[in-house]
N, C-alpha and C positions, 0 to 999 in steps of 0.2 A: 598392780591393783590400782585403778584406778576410780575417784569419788565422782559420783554420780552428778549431773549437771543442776545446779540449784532452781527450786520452784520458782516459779515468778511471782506466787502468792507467798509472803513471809508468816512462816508459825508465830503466831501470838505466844505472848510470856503468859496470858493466862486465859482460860478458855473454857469451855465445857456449861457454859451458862445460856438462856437464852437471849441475851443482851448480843454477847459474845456471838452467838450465833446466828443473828440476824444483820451482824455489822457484818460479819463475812460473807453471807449470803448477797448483800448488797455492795460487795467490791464486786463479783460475777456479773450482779446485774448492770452497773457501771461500765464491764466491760463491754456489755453487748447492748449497751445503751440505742446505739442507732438502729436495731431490730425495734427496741421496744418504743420508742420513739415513732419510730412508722405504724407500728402495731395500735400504739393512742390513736392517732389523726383517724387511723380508718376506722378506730370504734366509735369514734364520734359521727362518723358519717354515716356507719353501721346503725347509732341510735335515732341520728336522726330519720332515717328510713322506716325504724321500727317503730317511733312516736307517728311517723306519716299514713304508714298501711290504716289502720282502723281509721282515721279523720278521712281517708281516700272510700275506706266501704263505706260511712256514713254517708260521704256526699253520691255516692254511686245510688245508696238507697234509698236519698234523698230526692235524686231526678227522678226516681221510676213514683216516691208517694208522691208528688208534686204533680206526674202525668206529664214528664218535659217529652219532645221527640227522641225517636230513638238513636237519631244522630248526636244527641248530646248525651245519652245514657253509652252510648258506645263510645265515645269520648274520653268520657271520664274510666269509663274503664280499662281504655288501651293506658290513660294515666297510669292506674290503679296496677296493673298490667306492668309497666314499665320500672315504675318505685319498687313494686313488690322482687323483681328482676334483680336490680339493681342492688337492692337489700341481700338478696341472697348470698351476689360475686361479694361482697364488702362483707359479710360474715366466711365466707371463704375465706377470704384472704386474708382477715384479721387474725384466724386461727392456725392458717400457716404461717403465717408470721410469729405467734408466741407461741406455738409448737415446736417452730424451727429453734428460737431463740434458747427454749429449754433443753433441746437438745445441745446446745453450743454450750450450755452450761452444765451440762451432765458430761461431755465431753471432756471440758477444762477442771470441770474436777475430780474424775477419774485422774487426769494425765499427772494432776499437781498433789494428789494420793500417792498416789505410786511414785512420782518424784521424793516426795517428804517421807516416804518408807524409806526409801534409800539412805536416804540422807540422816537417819536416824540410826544412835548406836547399837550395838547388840545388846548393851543391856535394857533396851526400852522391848526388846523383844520379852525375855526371861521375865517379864512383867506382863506382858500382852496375848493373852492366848491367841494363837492361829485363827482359828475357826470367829472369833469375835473380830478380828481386822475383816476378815473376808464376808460378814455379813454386813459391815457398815460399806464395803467396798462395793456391794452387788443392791441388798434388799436396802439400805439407808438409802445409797446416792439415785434408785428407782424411784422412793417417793419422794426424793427431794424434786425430779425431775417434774412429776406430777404435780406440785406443789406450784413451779415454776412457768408451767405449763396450763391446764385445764383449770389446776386452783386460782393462779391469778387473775386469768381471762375471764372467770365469774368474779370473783371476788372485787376488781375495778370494775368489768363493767356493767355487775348487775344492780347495783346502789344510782351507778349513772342513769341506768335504764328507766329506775323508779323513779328519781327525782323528775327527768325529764316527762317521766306520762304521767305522773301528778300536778305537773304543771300546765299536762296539755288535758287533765281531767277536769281543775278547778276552772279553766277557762269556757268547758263547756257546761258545766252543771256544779257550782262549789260545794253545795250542801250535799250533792248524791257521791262525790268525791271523798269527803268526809266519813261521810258512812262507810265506804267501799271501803277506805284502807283502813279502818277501825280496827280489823281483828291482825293488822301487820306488825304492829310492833310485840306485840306477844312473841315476834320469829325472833326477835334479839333477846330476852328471855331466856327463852327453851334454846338460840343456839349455846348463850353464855352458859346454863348450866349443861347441858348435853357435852360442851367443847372440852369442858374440863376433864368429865369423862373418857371421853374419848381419846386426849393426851394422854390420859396416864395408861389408858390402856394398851396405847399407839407405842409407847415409852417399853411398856412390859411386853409384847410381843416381840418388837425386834432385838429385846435384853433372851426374849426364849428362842427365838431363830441363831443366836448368835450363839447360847449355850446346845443347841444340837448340833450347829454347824461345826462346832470345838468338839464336839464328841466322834463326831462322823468321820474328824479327820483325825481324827488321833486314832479312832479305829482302825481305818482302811489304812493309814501310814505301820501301823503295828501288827496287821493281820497273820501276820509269819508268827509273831510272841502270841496273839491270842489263841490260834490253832494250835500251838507245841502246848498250851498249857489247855487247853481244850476250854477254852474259859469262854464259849459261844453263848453259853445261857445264862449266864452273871453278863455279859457286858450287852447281852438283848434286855435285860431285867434295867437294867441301869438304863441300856436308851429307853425303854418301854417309861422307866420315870420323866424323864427330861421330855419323853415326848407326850406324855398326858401332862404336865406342867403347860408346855407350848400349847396343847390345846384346849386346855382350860381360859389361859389369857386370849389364846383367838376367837373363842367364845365369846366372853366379856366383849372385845372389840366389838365382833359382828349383833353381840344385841346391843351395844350403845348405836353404831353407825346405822343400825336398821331404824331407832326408836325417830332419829333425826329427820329423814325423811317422810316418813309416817305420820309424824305429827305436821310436818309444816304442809305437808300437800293437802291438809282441810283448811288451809289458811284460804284460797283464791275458790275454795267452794262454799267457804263462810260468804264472801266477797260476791260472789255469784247470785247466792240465796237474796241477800240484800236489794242484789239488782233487780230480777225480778218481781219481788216483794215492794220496795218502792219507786224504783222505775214500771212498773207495769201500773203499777196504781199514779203514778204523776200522767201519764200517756194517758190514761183515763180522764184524768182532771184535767187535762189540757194543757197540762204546765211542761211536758218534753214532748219533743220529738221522737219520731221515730225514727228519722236516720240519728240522734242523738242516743238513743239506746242502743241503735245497735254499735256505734264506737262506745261507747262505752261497755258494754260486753266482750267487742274485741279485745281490748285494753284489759280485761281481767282474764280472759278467755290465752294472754298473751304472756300475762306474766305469772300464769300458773307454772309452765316449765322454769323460768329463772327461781320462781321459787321454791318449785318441790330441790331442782340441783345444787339450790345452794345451803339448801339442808346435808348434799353429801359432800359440797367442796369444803363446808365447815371442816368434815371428820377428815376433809383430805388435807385441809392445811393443818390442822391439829396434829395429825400424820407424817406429813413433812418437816413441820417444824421441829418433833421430835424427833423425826429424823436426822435432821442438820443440827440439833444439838450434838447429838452423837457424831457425827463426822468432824465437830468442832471441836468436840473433847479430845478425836487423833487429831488433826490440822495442828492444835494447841500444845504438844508435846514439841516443845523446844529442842532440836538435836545438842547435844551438849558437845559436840566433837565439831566444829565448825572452823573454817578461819575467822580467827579474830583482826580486832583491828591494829594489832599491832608486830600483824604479822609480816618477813621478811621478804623478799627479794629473793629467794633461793629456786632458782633452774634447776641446780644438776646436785647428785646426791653421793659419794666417794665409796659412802660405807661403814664409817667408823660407830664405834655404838657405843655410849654410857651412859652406867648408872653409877649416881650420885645420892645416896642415901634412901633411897627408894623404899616409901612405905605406900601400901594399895589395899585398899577393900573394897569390893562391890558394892555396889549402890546395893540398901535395903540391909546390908551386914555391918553394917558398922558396931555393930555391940560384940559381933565377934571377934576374935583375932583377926589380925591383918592378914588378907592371902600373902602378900609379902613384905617383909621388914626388914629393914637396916641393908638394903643390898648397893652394894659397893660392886662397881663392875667394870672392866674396861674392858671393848674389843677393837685390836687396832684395823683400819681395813684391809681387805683383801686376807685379814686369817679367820679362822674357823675354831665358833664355839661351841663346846657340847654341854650342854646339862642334861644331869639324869637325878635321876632321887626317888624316889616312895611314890606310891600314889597320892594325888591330892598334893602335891608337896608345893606346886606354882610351878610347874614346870612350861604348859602352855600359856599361864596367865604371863609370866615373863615375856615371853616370843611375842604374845601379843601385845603388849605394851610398844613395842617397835614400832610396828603399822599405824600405830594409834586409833588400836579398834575399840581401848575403853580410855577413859576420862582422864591425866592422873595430872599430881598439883607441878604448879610449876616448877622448875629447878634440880627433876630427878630423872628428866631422861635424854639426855641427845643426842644427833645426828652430826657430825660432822664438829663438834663442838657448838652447835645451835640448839637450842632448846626446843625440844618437837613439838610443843606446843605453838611455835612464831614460827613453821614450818606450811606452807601450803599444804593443803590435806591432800592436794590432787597431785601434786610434785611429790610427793610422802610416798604415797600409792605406786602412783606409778615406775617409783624406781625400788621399788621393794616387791617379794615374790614370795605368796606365803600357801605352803601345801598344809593345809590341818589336818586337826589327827580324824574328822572323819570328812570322808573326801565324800563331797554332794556331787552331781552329773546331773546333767539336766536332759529331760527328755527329748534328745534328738540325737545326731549323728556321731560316732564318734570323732570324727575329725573336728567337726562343730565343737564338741568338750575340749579336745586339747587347743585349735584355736580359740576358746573363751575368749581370752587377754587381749589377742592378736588376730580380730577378725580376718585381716587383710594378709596372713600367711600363707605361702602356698604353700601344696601338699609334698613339694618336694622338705621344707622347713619342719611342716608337721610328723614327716617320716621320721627324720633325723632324732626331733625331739622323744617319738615313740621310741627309738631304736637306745638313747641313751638311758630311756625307762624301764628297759627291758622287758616294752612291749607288743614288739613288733611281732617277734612270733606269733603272739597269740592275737594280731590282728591277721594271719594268716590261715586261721582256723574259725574267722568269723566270716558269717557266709557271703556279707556283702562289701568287707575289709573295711577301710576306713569309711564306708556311708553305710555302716548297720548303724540303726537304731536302738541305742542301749536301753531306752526305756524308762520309766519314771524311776527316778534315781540313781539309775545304770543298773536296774534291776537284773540286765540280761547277761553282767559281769558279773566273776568273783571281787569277793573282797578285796584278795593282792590285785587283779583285775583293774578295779577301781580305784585303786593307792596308784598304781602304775602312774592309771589315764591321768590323774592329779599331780602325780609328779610332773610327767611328760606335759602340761599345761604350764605349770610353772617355768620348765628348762628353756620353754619357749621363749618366754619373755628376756629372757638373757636381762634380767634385774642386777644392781647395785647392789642389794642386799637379799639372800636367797635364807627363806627360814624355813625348817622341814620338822614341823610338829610330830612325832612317832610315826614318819612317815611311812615302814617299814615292813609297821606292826602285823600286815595283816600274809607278809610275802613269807616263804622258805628259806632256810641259809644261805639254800645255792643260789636262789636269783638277787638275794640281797646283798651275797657275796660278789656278784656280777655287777647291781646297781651300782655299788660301792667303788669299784672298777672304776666306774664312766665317771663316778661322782668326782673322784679323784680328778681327774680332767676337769669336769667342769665346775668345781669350786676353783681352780686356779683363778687370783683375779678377783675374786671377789668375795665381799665378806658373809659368811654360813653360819646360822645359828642354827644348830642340830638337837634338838629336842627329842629324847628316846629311851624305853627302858630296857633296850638292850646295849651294855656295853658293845657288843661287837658294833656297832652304828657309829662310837666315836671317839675310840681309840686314836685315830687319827687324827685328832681335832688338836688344834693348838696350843688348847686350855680348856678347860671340863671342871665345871663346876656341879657339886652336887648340892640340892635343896634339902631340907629336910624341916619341915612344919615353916613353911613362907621364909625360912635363913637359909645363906650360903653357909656349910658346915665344912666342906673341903674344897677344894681346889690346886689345880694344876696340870702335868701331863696324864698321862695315862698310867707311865711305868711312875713315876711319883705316889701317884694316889694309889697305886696297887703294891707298894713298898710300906706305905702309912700304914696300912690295916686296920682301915676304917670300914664307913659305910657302902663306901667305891670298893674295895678290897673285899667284901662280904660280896654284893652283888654279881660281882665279876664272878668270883669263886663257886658262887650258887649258880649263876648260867653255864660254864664251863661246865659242872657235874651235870646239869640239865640236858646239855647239849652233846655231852659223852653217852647219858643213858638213853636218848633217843636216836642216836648214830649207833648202838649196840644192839636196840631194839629191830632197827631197820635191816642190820646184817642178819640178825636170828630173824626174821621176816625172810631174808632174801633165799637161804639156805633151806627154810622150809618150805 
């Protein structure tokens, strides 16, 4: 098992605020500085083209009222002509430039999500619903993209745009400029109050995309348990809530985000009215021009579109920015399983495993019992330990403490006589081999599954490893052998099937340390009895924590400790603990009769 390669973006120790989430949005931007950087220069050269168009049609319609020739009316127009050309390539290009750059940043955080998933324990999962990772994963980091994208590109430079043609309006007329932008600041107003809306509403719809996304998948991952219990129309009833919820909040959005634009696009027809009304009466009185009116109507005629759009890039940064809260509050979740700084030097890993007083509770339980208490443990390397005990008793939580898949304090568990906590997580992993008790398969090939660990296996390695899993045969019965596609989950396998393929994944790795969760659980006596066979061989060598509630799994084992409410309660060999006439002695004795009356069962079967 080996730990995932670290972000290049580090999780904050505290996160989920909008402070928080506009520092981290501007390390991205930092990164792709020299995009945005290019992207400035050309909006400036973009504005000033766009200040130049209308001053280029006034003077155009300034030759024809003046009665100049038409060599100089066509003059000014190939100008007129040339700027307007020229504007368009630099508005181009400006937008692929911050289009591209949001894309590099939608990119980088996607990769450095799913880095920090990794990187994060299991217990931040048992906390996180599926379906809510995967909507900040998909519909957050889209409008962050937007945000970064289209939102910024108005947002710097339609403020630029104003100030620059307010300056080129008061130069040609200051009191009709005056008047023109009279009815614009009312748009900072109506966006401030609008914005707020629209955040909260921004905030609750990807909070209800995220609760149906969680629903959707817990369905389709459970559809085998909803059909056996036929429970199709309670769990329709139940999305049919979640999903009028979601679209009540989408609602709200879409009449906040409509009201935004709506309102601001009478802004430059207010502006319009004005012109008209007193420039058409100064053109009267003599006091403007007419090629001054008509820049001056271009000019409003101009920044009608900046202004109707930045009534909707409001709702779009509003949108994003609740967006990137939310991807801040995951980013923010600090792994608690990391190398620390004071950890060792350690290469290679022997095998040997102890616990030294070992108490453990899950994060979020600590008011209950310890999963485990007071456990005293030694395994030397190269032998083999078994625990069994009751359900619930710590059986897996134990085995997993080894890998160091949950948190535990210092001083209670080592490796080699090193405390696993001063242990590299990635030297940990990688010389440790752990089949759980439910064996996941990932949708592709099966050779693919059992090389997981060890992409660069060949198939002759991968046979081997099937054949000591005793699953080779039954790769002989699949239609396309080791390249069938088992399917989401290994859907297209049995259960023992899928314990196999898991084992045979681990056997691969030829690990230091081999730990086998009930791994067993799901196989017959006779193939278990066969597994067992091969196991025999291939624990030699190396040290086996055999996790299992069947005695017959670890009989064999060196020492066998049974659990019983998070304590070790017995301990020893096999034939010891089955002389004691304990809990070990009861179990044994109940599988024995279990496994007599289904051997009797199977003859009166055979006979009939």
């Amino acid at each position: 098992m080996s730990a995932p390669p670290a972000s290049p973006m580090p999780a904050a120790k505290t996160g989920g605020g909008a402070r928080s989430a506009m520092r981290r949005l501007a390390h991205y931007v930092n990164r792709n500085r020299g995009y945005y950087a290019v992207w400035m220069l050309v909006t400036l050269g973009y504005v000033a083209g766009f200040v130049a168009v209308p001053m280029l049609v006034g003077w155009c319609v300034g030759a024809v009222a003046e009665g100049l020739p038409a060599e100089e009316v066509g003059r000014r127009v190939l100008w007129l002509a040339a700027v307007t050309s020229g504007r368009a390539f630099l508005r181009f290009y400006s937008r692929t430039l911050v289009f591209n750059a949001a894309r590099q940043v939608e990119y980088e955080l996607r990769n450095d999500i799913f880095a920090h998933l990794q990187r994060l324990p299991q217990s931040f999962y048992f906390r996180w619903r599926t379906g809510d990772i995967m909507s900040r994963c998909v519909n957050d980091i889209n409008a962050v993209r937007l945000l970064m994208g289209v939102g910024l590109l108005n947002l710097l430079q339609t403020p630029v745009l104003y100030i620059a043609v307010i300056g080129a309006m008061m130069t040609v007329n200051a009191q009709l400029a005056l008047l023109v932008l009279l009815p614009y600041p009312l748009f900072v107003l109506i966006a401030r109050k609008l914005g707020r809306g629209i955040h909260h509403w921004s905030l609750m719809t990807q909070e209800g995309l995220a609760d149906a996304s969680n629903q959707l998948q817990e369905t389709i991952s459970g559809i085998a348990v909803v059909k056996a219990y036929t429970m199709e129309p309670l769990t329709a009833e139940r999305f049919e809530d979640t999903n009028q919820e979601l679209y009540r909040r989408q609602l709200g959005l879409v009449r906040t985000n409509a009201a935004m634009p709506a309102i601001t696009s009478l802004l430059p027809a207010m502006s319009m009215a004005l012109i008209l009304l007193i420039g058409g009466q100064h053109i009267m009185e003599g006091r403007m021009q007419v090629a001054d009116f008509f820049t001056f109507a271009m000019y409003v005629y101009e920044l009608t579109f900046p202004t109707f759009i930045m009534g909707w890039v409001v709702a779009l940064v509003q949108r994003g920015a609740a967006s990137m809260q939310r991807i801040d509050e995951l980013l923010s979740e600090v792994p608690a399983i990391a190398d620390r700084p004071d950890v060792l030097p350690v290469d290679e890993v022997r095998g040997e495993v102890e616990f030294r007083g070992l108490e453990f509770s899950y994060v979020g339980d600590e008011a209950r019992d310890a999963a485990l208490s007071g456990i005293d443990l030694h395994v030397p390397a190269g032998s083999t330990l078994g625990v069994v005990g009751t359900v619930g008793s710590g059986k897996s939580t134990l085995a997993s403490l080894v890998p160091r898949l949950y948190e535990v304090s210092d001083g209670q568990v080592f490796i080699d006589g090193v405390d696993v906590n001063r242990i590299p997580v990635e030297t940990l992993r990688r010389h440790i081999a752990m089949v759980p008790q439910e064996s996941f398969l990932f949708s592709t090939t099966l050779e693919a599954n059992i090389a997981f660990g060890a992409p660069d296996a060949t198939r002759a390695q991968v046979a081997e490893a099937a054949r000591r899993a005793q699953l080779a045969k039954d790769v002989e019965d699949l239609p396309k052998s080791y390249d069938t596609v088992v399917g989401e989950r290994g859907v297209m396998l049995s259960g023992g099937q899928r314990q196999r393929t898991a084992l045979a994944r681990a056997l691969l790795l030829d690990p230091a340390i081999l730990i086998l969760d009930d791994t067993l659980s799901a196989v017959d006596a006779e193939t278990e009895s066969a597994i067992q066979r091969e196991l025999d061989q291939v624990f030699a060598g190396r040290t086996v924590i055999v996790v299992s509630s069947r005695i017959s799994a670890v009989r064999n084992a060196d020492q066998i400790v049974v659990l019983e409410e998070g304590k070790i309660v017995e301990r020893g060999t096999h034939d010891e603990l089955v002389r004691e006439g304990g809990l070990y002695a009861r179990l044994a004795e109940e599988q024995a009769e279990r496994e007599e009356l289904e051997s009797g069962l199977e003859q009166v079967g055979g006979v009939a």
